[in-house]
C-alpha positions in Angstrom: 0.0 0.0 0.0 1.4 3.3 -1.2 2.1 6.4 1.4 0.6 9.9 0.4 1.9 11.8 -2.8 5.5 12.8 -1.7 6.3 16.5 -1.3 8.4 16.4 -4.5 5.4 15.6 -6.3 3.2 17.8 -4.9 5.6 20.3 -6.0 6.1 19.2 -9.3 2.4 19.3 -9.8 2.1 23.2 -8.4 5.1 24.2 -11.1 3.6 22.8 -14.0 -0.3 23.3 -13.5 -0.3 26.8 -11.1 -2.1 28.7 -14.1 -5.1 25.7 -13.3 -4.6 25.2 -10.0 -3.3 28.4 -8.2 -4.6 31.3 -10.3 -8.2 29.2 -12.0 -6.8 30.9 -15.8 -7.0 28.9 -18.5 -5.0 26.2 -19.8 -3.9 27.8 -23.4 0.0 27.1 -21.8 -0.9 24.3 -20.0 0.7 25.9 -17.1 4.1 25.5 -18.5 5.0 29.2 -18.8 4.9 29.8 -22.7 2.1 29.7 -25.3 1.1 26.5 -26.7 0.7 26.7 -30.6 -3.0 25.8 -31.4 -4.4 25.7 -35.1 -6.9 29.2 -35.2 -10.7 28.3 -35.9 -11.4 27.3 -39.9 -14.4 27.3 -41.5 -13.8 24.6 -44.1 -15.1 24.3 -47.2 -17.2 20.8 -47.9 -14.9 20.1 -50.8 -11.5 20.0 -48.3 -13.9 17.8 -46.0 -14.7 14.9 -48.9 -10.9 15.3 -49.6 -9.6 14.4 -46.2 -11.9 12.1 -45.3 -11.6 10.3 -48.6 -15.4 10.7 -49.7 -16.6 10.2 -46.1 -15.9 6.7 -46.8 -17.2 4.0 -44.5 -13.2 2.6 -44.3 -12.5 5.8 -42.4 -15.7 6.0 -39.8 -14.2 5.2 -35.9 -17.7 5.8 -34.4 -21.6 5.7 -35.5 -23.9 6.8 -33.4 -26.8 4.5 -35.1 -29.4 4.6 -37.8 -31.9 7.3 -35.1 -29.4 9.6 -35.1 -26.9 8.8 -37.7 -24.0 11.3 -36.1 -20.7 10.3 -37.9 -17.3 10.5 -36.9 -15.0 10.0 -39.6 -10.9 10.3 -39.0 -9.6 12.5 -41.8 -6.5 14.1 -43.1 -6.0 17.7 -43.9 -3.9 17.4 -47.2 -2.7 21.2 -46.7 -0.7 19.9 -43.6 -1.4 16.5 -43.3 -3.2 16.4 -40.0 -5.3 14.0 -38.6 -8.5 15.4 -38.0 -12.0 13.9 -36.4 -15.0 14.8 -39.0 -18.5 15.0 -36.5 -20.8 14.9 -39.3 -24.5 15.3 -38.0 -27.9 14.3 -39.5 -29.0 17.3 -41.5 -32.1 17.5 -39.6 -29.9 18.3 -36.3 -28.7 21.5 -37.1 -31.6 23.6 -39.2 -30.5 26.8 -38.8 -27.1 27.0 -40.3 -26.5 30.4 -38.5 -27.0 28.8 -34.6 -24.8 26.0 -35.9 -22.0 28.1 -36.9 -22.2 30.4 -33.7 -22.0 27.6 -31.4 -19.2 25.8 -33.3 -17.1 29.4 -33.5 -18.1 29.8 -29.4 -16.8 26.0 -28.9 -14.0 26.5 -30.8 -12.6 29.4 -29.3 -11.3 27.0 -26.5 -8.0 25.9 -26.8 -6.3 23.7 -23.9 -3.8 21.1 -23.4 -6.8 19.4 -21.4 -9.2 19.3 -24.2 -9.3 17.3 -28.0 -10.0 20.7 -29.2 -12.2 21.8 -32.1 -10.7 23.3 -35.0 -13.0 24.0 -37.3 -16.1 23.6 -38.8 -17.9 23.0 -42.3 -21.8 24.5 -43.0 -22.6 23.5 -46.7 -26.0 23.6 -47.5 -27.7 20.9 -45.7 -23.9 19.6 -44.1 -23.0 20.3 -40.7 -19.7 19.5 -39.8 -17.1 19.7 -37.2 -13.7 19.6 -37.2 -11.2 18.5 -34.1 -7.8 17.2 -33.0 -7.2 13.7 -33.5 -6.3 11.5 -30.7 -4.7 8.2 -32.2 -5.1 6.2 -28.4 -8.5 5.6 -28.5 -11.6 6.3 -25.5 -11.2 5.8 -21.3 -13.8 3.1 -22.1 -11.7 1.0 -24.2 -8.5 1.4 -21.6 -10.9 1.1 -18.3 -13.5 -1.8 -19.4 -12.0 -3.7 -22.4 -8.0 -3.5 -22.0 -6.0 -6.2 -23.8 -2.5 -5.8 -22.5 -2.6 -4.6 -18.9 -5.5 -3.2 -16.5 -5.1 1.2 -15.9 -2.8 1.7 -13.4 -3.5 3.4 -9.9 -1.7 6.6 -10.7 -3.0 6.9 -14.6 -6.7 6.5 -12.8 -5.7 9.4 -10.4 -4.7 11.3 -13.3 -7.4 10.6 -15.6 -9.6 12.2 -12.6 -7.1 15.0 -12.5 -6.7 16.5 -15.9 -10.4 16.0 -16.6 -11.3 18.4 -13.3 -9.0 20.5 -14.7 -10.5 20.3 -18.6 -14.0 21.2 -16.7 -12.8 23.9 -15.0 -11.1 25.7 -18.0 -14.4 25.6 -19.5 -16.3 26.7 -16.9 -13.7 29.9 -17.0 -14.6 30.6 -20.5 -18.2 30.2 -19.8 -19.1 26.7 -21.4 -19.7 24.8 -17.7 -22.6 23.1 -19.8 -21.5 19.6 -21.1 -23.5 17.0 -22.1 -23.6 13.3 -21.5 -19.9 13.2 -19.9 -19.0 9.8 -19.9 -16.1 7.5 -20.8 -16.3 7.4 -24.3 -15.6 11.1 -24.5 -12.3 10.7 -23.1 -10.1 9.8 -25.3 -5.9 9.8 -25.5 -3.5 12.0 -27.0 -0.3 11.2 -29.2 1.8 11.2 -25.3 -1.5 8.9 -23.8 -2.4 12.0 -21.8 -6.6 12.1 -21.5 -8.0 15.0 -23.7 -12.1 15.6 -22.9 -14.3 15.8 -26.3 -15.1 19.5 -27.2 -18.0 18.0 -29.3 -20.0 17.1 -25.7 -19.8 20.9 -25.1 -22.3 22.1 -28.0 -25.2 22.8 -26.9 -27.7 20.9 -29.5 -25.4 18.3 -30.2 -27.7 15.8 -29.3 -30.5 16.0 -31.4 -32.8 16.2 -29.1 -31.9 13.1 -27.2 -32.2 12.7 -23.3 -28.9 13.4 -21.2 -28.0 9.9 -21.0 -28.7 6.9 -22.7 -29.1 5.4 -19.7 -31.4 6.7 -17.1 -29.7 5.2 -14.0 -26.5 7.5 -14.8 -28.3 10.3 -15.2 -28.5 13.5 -12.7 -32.0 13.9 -10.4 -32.3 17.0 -11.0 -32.5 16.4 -14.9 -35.3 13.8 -14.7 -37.1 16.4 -12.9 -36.6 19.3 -15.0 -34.8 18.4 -18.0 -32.5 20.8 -17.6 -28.7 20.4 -17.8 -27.0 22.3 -15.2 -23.0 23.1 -14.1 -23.8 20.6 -10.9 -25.3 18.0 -13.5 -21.7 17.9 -14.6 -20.0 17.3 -11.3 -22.7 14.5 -11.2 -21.6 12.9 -14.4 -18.1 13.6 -13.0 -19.1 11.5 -10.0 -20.2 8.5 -12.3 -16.5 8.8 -13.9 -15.1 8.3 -10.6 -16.7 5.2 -9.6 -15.7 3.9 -13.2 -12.1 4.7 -12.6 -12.3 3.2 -9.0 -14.0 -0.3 -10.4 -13.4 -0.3 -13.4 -16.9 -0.9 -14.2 -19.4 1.0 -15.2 -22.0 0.9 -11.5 -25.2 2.7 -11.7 -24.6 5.6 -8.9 -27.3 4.1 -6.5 -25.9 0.5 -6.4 -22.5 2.4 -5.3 -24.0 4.8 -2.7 -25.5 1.6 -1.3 -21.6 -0.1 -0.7 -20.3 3.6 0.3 -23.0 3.8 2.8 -22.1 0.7 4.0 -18.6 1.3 4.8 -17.7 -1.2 1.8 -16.0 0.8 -0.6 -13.5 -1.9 -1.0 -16.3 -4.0 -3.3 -16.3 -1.1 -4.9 -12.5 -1.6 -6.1 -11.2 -2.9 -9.0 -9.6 -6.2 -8.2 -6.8 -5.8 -10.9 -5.8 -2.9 -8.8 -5.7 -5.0 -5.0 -2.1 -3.9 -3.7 -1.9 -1.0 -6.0 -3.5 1.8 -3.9 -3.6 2.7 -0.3 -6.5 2.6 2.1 -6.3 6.2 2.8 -6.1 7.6 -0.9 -9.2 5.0 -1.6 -11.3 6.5 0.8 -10.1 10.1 -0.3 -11.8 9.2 -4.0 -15.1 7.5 -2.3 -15.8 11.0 -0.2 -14.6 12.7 -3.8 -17.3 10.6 -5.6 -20.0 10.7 -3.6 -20.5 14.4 -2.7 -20.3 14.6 -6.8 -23.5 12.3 -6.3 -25.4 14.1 -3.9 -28.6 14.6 -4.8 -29.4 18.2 -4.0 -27.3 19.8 -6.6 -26.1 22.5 -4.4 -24.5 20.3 -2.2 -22.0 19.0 -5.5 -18.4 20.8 -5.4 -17.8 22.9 -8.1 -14.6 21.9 -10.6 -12.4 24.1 -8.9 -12.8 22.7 -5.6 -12.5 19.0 -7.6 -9.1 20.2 -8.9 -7.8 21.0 -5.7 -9.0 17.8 -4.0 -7.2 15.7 -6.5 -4.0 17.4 -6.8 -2.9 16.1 -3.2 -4.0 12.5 -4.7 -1.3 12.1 -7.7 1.2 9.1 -7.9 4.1 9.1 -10.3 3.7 12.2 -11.3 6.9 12.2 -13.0 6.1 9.3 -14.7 4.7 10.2 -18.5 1.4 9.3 -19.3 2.6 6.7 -22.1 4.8 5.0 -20.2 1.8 4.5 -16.9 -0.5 3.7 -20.1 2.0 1.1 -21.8 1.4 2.8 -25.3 4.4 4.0 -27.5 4.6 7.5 -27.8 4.2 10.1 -30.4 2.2 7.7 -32.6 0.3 10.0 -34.9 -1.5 7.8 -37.6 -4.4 6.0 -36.7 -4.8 2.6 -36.7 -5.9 0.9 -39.7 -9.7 1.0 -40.0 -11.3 -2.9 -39.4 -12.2 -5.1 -42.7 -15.7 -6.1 -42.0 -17.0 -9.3 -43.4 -20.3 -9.0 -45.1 -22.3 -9.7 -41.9 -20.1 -7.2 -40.2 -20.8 -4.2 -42.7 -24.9 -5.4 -42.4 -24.6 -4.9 -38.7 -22.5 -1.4 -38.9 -25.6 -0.3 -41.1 -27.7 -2.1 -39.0 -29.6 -3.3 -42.5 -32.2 -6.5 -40.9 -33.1 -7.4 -44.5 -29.5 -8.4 -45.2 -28.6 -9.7 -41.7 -32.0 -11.4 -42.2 -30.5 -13.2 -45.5 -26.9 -14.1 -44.1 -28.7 -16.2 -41.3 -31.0 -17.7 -43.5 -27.8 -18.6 -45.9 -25.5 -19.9 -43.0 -27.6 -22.1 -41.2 -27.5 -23.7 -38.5 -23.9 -24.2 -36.9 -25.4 -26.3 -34.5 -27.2 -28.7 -36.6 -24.7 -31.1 -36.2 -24.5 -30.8 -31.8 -27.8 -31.2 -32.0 -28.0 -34.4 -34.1 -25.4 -35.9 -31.3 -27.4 -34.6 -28.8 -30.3 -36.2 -29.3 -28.5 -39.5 -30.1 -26.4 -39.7 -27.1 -29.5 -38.4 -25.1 -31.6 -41.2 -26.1 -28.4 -43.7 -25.4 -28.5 -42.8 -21.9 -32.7 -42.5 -21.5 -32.8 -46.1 -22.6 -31.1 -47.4 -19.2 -33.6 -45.3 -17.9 -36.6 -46.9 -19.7 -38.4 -43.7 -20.2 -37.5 -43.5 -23.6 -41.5 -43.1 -25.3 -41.9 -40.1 -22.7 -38.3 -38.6 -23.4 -38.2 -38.9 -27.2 -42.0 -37.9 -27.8 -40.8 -34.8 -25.8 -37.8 -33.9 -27.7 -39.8 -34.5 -31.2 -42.4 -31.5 -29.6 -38.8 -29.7 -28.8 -37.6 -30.2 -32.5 -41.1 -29.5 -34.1 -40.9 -26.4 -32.9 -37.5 -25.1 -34.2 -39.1 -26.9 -37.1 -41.9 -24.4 -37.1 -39.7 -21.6 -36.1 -37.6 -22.0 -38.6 -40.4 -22.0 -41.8 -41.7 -19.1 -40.1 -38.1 -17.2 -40.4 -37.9 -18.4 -44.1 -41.4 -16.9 -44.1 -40.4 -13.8 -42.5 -42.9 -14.1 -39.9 -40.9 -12.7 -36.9 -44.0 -12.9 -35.3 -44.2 -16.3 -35.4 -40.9 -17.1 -35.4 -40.5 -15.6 -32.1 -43.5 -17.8 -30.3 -42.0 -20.9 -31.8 -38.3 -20.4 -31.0 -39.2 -19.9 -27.6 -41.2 -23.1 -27.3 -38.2 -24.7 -28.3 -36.3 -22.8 -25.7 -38.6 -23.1 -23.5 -38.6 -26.7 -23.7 -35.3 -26.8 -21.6 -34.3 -30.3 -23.5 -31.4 -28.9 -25.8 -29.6 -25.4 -26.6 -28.8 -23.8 -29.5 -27.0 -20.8 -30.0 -28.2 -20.4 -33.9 -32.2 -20.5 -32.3 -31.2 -17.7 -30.0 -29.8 -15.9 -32.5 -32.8 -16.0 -34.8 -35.0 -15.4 -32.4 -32.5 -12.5 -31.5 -32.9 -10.6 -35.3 -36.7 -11.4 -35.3 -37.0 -9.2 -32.1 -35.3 -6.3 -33.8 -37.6 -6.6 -36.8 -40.6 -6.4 -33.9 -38.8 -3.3 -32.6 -37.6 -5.4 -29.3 -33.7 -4.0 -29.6 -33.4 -4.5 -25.2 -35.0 -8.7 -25.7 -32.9 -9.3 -28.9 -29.5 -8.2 -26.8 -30.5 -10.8 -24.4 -30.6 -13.3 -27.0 -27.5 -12.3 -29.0 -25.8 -12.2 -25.1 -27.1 -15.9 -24.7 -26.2 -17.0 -28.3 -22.5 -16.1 -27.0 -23.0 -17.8 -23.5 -23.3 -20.8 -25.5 -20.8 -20.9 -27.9 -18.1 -18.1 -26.5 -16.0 -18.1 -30.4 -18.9 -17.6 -32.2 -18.8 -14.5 -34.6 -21.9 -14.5 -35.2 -23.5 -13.9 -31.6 -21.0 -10.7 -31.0 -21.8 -8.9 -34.9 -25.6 -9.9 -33.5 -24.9 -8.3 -30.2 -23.1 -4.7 -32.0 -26.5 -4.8 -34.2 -28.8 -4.4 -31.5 -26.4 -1.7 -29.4 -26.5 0.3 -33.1 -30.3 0.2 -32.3 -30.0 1.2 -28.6 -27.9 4.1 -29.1 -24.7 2.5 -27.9 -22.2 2.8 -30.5 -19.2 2.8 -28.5 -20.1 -0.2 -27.1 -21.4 -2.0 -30.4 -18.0 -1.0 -32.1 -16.0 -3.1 -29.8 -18.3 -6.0 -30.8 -17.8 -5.5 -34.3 -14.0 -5.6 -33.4 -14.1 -8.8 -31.4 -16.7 -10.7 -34.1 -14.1 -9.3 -36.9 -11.4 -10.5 -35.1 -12.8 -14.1 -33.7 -13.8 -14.4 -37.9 -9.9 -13.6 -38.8 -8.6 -16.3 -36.3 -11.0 -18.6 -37.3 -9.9 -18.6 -41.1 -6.5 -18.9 -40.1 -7.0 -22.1 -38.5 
């Protein structure tokens, strides 16, 4: 277990962030005494947009925020200076009136800070809405907190992560944007040195089309289900949420953690990779930290200054860079190399049921196969049993109605399809991951996106290297909004499909 942050950290800290810390000015030097150089504001024209972003092409998407609210981000390259540039390109019913679009975007991208992926321009082209921002080539908190490959987020890159993004909050409370929206981990993302940058696209104010705060409404602030209204405390609340996913690791609704903290076990609250890694005291510190963010009177949140200062006295390593705590090479500029979807893969990224509709019908059953042994091997051992006339006229009822199920499919009777699958599911006497996976896609055509993620979830339970069940799972998080999320799933189907065909 650690000590407290040693005085020569502290004092490291105070020398290179006193314009944050000290003085509450903003971060255009990032407290290091000089001016940073920052690209001015551009208004791009939609022609230098196609360009870099090679035609908007679907090879150069990183997210999609679903077929509702079709929100684009594209990675691009400026050819005057060969820059890598994010492309938010919105649905052209989100911004109407081209002149509130360009205002907020020119009021946004006045920022500049060390502590934000700042926006650098802007394109409005008849019905196009565009924005323009830094590139960060290390992808979001969410990938790095809840699906890391190499090595769980150390202690002191946690602490930090709280740290910078305090101080990204309060720089743009100083310039008078306190308002963000939907602050979560997938608008952290990592610069070319792995230090976290916040999103400036979160920080327009009609960037959501509408859309509630959250897309989930356990993580969203009280005083926004009351009023609808997004406040500078809603913030600190959403801040609070980050906390508890920095401490676990996970992403725990704000009640179920209140709960543990209440009861004096914050320790379940802790993420196991991190047992040994972080002392009792500075533990405890981040519970208190995280859970007057989650008060529910929103008066009774500190504001982002008071956040900044609480986490300063926090910091481990600080003289550590954030690439090396992050185990990323540094100074890596070009993104990485955009995934090669299979067929099913691209009908799921378009979220097009007509064409995921004819893939399943094409494929099969994978199962077919287990099922055939299953029934033989089942029978074997029912005979010793002598109950074989009950059993087997059971398991023909069980088969008759995947039987049924499946004309219905081919018939493209969802309807049906769905009572018969789950007759055969229901029956108990086999599994079968293709069924649940059927059933899963004719829930989505029945508008039943939350039921057919249960069903793609279960396809996987069942057979964990199937690619099918995770391009199945992305589909239905297109349809709930979830993109970040369903973008992982699309990675791990793509990349279960490329081991597979190397075997």
């Amino acid at each position: 277990m650690g000590a407290r942050c040693s005085k020569f950290s502290i004092c490291w800290f105070q020398s290179h962030l006193k314009a944050t810390v000290l003085e509450s000015s903003d971060l255009d030097n990032g407290g290091k005494g000089e001016k940073q150089t920052w690209p001015s504001f551009t208004e791009f024209s939609l022609e230098q947009m196609k360009a870099a972003t090679n035609g908007f092409s679907s090879d150069n998407i990183v997210s999609e925020h679903g077929e509702k609210a079709p929100n684009v981000v594209y990675k691009g390259k400026l050819l005057k200076n060969d820059h890598w540039v994010a492309v938010k390109r919105f649905n052209k019913f989100a911004w109407p009136d081209p002149r509130q679009f360009l205002e907020e975007a020119r009021a946004v991208g006045s920022l500049r800070s060390e502590r934000l992926a700042n926006l650098i321009g802007c394109c409005c082209e008849g019905e196009e809405r565009l924005l323009v921002a830094e590139f960060m080539p290390h992808e979001t908190l969410a990938k790095h907190l809840f699906h890391w490959e190499n090595q769980p987020m150390k202690w002191a890159m946690r602490l930090r992560v709280a740290l910078y993004l305090a101080q990204a909050l309060e720089y743009c409370s100083s310039k008078g944007r306190a308002l963000y929206h939907d602050l979560n981990a997938y608008r952290i993302l990592f610069d070319n040195d792995g230090n976290p940058r916040l999103s400036c696209f979160g920080l327009m104010k009609n960037s959501r089309d509408g859309k509630s705060y959250s897309t989930n409404l356990a993580f969203t602030p009280p005083e926004y289900l009351r009023t609808g209204r997004v406040t500078a405390e809603s913030v600190v609340y959403s801040f609070g949420t980050l906390l508890l996913d920095l401490m676990s690791g996970k992403h725990i609704p704000p009640s179920h953690a209140l709960d543990l903290i209440r009861g004096k076990n914050f320790l379940m609250l802790m993420d196991s990779a991190l047992e040994g890694h972080f002392s009792n005291d500075d533990g405890e510190e981040l519970v208190r930290l995280a859970s007057r963010c989650l008060q529910y009177e929103a008066r009774e949140r500190p504001n982002a200054k008071s956040l900044v200062v609480s986490l300063m006295s926090l910091q481990k390593e600080a003289e550590v860079p954030s690439y090396v705590l992050m185990g990323i090479p540094q100074g890596t500029t070009s993104p990485k190399q955009p995934l090669s979807l299979t067929p099913f893969g691209e009908a799921c990224l378009r979220f097009d049921l007509t064409a995921i509709h004819e893939i399943l019908e094409k494929v099969g059953y994978k199962d077919d196969e287990g099922i055939a042994n299953e029934v033989r091997y089942f029978i074997f051992d029912v005979l010793f049993a002598q109950i074989v006339k009950h059993v087997v006229l059971q398991m023909q009822d069980t088969l008759n109605s995947k039987k049924h199920g499946d004309s219905a499919f081919r018939a493209k009777d969802f309807t049906s399809s769905i009572h018969h699958y789950t007759q055969f599911i229901d029956g108990g006497t086999m599994v079968s991951p293709t069924v649940y996976a059927r059933r899963c896609l004719s829930y989505l055509m029945n508008d039943k996106p939350q039921e057919a993620l249960g069903d793609a979830v279960q396809a996987q339970a069942v057979s964990p290297e199937w690619p099918t069940a995770f391009y199945l799972q992305a589909a239905c998080l297109f349809s709930l909004g979830m993109e970040s999320d369903a973008q992982e799933n699309l990675k791990d189907g793509t990349n279960l499909e490329a081991k597979k065909s190397k075997n």
